[in-house]
C-alpha positions in Angstrom: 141.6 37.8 141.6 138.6 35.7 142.2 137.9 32.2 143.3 134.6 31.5 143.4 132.9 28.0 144.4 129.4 26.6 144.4 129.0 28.7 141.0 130.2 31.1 139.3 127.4 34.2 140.1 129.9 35.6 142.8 132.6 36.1 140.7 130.2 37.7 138.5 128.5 40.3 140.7 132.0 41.5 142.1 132.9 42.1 138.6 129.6 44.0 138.2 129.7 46.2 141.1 133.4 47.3 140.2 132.6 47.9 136.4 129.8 49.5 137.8 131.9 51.9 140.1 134.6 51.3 137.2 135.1 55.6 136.7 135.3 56.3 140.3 138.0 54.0 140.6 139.6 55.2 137.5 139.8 59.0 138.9 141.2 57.9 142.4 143.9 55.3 140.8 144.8 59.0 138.4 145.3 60.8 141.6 149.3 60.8 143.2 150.1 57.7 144.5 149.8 59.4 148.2 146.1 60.0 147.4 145.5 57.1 146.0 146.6 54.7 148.8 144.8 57.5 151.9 141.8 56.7 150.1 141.4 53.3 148.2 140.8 51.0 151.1 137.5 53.3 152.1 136.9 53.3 148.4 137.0 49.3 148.0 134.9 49.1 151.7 132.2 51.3 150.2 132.1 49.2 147.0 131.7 45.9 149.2 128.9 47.3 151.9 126.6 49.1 149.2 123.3 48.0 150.7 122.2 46.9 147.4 125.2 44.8 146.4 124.6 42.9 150.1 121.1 42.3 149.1 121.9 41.0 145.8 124.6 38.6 147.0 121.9 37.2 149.8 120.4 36.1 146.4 123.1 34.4 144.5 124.6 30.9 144.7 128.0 30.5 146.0 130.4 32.8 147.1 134.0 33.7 146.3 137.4 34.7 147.8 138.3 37.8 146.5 142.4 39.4 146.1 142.8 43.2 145.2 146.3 44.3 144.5 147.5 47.9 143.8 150.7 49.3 142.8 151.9 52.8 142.0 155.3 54.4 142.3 157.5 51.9 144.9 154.2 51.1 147.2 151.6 48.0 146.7 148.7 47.5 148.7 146.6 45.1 148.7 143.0 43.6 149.6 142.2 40.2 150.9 139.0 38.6 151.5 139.4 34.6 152.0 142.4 32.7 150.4 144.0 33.8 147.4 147.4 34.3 148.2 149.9 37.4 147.2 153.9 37.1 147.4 156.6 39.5 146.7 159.8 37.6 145.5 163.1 39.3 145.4 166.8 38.3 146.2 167.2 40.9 149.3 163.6 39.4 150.7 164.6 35.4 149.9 166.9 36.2 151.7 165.7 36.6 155.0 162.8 34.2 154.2 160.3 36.6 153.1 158.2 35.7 150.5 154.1 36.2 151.2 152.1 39.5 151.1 149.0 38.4 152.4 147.8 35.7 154.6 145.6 33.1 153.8 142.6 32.9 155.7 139.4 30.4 155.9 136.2 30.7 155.8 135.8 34.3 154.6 134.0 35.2 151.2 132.0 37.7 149.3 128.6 36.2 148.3 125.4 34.2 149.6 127.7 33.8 152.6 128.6 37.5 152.8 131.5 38.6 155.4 129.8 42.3 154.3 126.8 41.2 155.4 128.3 40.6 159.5 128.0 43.4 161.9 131.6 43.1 161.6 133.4 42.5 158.4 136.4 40.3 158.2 139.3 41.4 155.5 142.7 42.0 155.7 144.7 44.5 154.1 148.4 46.8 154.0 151.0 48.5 152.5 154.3 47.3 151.9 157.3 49.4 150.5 159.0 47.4 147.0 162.8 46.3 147.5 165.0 48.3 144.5 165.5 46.5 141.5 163.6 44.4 140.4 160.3 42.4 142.1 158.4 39.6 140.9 154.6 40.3 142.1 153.0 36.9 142.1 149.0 35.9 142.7 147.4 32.8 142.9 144.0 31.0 144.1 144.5 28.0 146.3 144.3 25.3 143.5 148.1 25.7 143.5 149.0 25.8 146.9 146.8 22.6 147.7 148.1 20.6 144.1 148.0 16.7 145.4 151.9 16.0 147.2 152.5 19.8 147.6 155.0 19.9 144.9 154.8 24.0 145.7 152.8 24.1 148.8 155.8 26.4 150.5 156.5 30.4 149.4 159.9 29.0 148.9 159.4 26.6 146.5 157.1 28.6 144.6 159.8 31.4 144.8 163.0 28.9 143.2 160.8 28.0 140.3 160.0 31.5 139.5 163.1 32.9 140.3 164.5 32.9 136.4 164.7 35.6 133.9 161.4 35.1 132.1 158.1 34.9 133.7 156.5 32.4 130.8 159.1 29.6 132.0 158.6 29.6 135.4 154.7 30.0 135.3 155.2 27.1 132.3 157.4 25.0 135.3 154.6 25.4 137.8 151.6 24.8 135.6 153.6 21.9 134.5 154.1 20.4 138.1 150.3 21.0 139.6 149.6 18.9 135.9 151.6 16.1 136.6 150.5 16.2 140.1 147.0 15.9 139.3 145.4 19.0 140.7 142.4 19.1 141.9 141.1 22.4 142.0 141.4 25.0 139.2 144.3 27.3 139.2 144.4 31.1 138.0 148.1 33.1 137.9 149.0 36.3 137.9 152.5 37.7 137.5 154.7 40.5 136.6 158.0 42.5 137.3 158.1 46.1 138.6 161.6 47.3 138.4 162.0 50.1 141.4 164.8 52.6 140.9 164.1 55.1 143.4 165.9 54.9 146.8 164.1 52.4 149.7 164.1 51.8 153.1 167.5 50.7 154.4 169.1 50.5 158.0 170.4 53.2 159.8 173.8 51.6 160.6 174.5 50.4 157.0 
């Protein structure tokens, strides 16, 4: 997921430099998921601090917030640079008040202002096991987060309205509200449901 300002030539030469790296990807993501997830992080780092994608992003407009997520078997990982936001919504979760997968964070981007092009890169990243049954994986730029009255400014309230059987009617409920709210900002969703069946991570003294 990107959410580019300032123009639009960020969120284009991100897309360029994966399609451009698109079968190396594809031969890691074929690998078993324990392969996969040892290497994609220094896969994704390599793609971002190729010496010439830096120097064409010094000579672009704009820059962009960028969101990678990844699942195989019961494991997603994900990729965060700025602040798109990732959640995990299920009943065992909600119910301890866990919603969000990654944190938000300011004034990081990929672009003419570069956090590849720091001494130090800033990103965030990690692995989190999926809860049996079913999980709703929901991603979103900020547009929706910072709608006018924060009608679904909270993980929680985001998590009610899509907590129903069909995807459609909850994304419908929330496009809806940031409507009649008057957002500001453009909004891009993405959602789906993994269903786990495999055995997860419970307490010893359960």
């Amino acid at each position: 997921m990107l959410d580019a300002h300032n123009s639009a030539e960020s969120a284009e030469i991100v897309l360029q430099q994966f399609t451009f790296k698109k079968k190396e990807l594809q031969a890691l993501l074929n690998l078993p998921f324990r392969q996969t997830f040892k290497e994609i992080e220094k896969t994704v780092l390599n793609l971002f601090q190729d010496e010439q994608f830096i120097s064409d992003c010094r000579k672009i407009q704009g820059e962009t917030a960028c969101l990678i997520v990844l699942r195989k078997d019961k494991y997603i990982w994900w990729f965060s640079v700025g602040d798109c936001s990732s959640y995990i919504f299920h009943k065992e979760l909600a119910k301890l008040g866990q919603f969000q997968l990654n944190q938000r964070q300011f004034y990081e981007w990929v672009g003419q202002v570069n956090t590849f092009d720091q001494i130090i890169p800033c990103y965030s990243s990690g692995i989190r096991e999926l809860r049996k049954s079913v999980n709703r994986l929901f991603l979103t730029t900020d547009g929706l987060i910072e709608c006018p009255n924060e009608p679904v400014s909270s993980s929680q309230n985001i998590y009610h309205i899509m907590n129903c059987p069909i995807i459609d009617d909850g994304l419908l409920t929330l496009l809806q509200t940031i409507k009649e709210n008057h957002v500001r900002d453009s909004t891009t969703i993405i959602s789906w449901d993994v269903c786990i069946t495999q055995n997860v991570t419970r307490p010893s003294d359960e």
